[in-house]
C-alpha positions in Angstrom: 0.0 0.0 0.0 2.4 2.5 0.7 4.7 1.5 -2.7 1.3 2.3 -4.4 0.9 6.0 -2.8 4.8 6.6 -3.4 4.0 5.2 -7.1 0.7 7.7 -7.2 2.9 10.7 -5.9 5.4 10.1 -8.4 3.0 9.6 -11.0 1.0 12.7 -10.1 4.2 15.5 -10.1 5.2 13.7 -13.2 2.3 14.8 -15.0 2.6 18.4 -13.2 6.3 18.7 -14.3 5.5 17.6 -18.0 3.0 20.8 -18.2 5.1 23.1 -15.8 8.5 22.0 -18.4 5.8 22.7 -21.7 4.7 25.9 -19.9 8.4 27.0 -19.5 9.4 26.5 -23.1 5.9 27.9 -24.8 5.7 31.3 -22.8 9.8 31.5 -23.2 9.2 31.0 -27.3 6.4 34.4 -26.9 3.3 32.4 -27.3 0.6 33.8 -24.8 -3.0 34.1 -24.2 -4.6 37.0 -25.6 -6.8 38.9 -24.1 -6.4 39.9 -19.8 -5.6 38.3 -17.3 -7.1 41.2 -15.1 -9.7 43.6 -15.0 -7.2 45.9 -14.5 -6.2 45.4 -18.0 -3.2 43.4 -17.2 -2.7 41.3 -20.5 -1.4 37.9 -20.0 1.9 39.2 -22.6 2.3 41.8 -19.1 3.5 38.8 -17.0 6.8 37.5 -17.2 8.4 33.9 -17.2 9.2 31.3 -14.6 9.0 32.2 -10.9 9.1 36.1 -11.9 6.4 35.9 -14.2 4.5 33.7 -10.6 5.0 36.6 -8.5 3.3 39.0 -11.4 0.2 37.3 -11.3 -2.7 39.3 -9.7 -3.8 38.1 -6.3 -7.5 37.5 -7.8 -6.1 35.0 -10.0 -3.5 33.3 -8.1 -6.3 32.5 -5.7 -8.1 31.4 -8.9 -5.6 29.3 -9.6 -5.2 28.1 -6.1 -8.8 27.4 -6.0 -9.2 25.2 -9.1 -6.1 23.2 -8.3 -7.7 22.4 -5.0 -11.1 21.3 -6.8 -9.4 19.2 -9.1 -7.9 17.6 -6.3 -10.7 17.4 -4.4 -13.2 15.7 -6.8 -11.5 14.9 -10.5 -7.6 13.5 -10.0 -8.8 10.6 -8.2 -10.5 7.1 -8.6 -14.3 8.4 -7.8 -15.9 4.9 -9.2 -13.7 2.3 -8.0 -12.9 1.2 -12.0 -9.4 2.1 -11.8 -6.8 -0.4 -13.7 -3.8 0.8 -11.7 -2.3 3.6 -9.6 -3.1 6.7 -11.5 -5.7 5.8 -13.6 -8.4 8.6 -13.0 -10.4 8.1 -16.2 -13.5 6.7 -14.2 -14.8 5.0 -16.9 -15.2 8.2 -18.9 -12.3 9.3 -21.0 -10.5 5.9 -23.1 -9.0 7.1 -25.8 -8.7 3.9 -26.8 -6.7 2.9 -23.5 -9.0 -0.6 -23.2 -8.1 -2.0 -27.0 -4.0 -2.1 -26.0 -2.6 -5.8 -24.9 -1.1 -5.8 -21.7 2.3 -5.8 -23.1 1.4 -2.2 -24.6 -0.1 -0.9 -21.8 2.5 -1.8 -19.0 5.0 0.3 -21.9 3.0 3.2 -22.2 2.9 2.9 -18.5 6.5 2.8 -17.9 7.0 5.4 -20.6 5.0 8.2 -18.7 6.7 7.0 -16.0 10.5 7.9 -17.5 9.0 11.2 -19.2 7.5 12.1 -16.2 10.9 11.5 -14.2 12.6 13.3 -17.5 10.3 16.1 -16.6 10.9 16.5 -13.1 14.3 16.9 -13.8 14.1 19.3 -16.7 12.0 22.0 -14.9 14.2 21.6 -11.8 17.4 22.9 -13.9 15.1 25.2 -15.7 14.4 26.7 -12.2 18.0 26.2 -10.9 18.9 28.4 -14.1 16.7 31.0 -14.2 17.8 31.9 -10.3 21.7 31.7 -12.0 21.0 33.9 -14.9 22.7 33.0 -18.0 21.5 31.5 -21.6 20.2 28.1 -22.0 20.2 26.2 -25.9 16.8 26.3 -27.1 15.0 28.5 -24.0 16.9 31.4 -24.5 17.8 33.9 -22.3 17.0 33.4 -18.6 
């Protein structure tokens, strides 16, 4: 039991990392909402990148944020009907994507391989992060 909550944590900031690492390279490469983020008229191509750009988000939406992170905790990233395959399988018998037509061979891969580009991901935003704080340029990202 306890193997299975490390494996769900694992699985869980894998996933996070993979969208924070995609978030990091599309805002760095200038692609941005359009519109505001504010009714201040703030515009979403106002707020910087990485932790800077964090810390210029207005209070109304950070708690936004804050607050649909903790519903999707709450009721959606979970096993609500009991139908789950394995540790991290929240699609409670509503999204497939043809998930159920693999053999188990292909689906203990896939597994394993969202395990490793999850891992990959953790890692990759962590230097992105250790880099921004030291400044410098990075291949590909830019200018930190």
């Amino acid at each position: 039991e306890r193997f299975d909550r490390l494996r769900y944590v694992e699985i869980k900031h894998g996933r996070i990392c993979q969208l924070a690492f995609l978030g990091q390279i599309v805002t760095r490469a200038g692609l941005r909402l359009p519109g505001n983020i504010a009714t201040d008229g703030t515009k979403f191509s106002d707020i910087g990148e990485g932790w800077t750009g964090s810390f210029q988000v207005p209070t109304d939406g950070a708690l936004q944020i804050l607050f649909f992170i903790g519903f999707l905790e709450l009721f959606v990233m979970k096993d609500v009907t009991g139908e789950n395959e394995f540790v991290g399988d929240f699609r409670n018998g509503f999204i497939d994507f043809g998930w159920d037509s693999f053999d188990e061979e292909t689906k203990l891969k896939k597994r394993a391989v969202e395990l490793n580009n999850g891992r990959a991901a953790m890692m990759g935003i962590l230097g992105l992060m250790v880099h921004e704080q030291l400044g410098g340029s990075l291949p590909v990202v830019g200018e930190m």
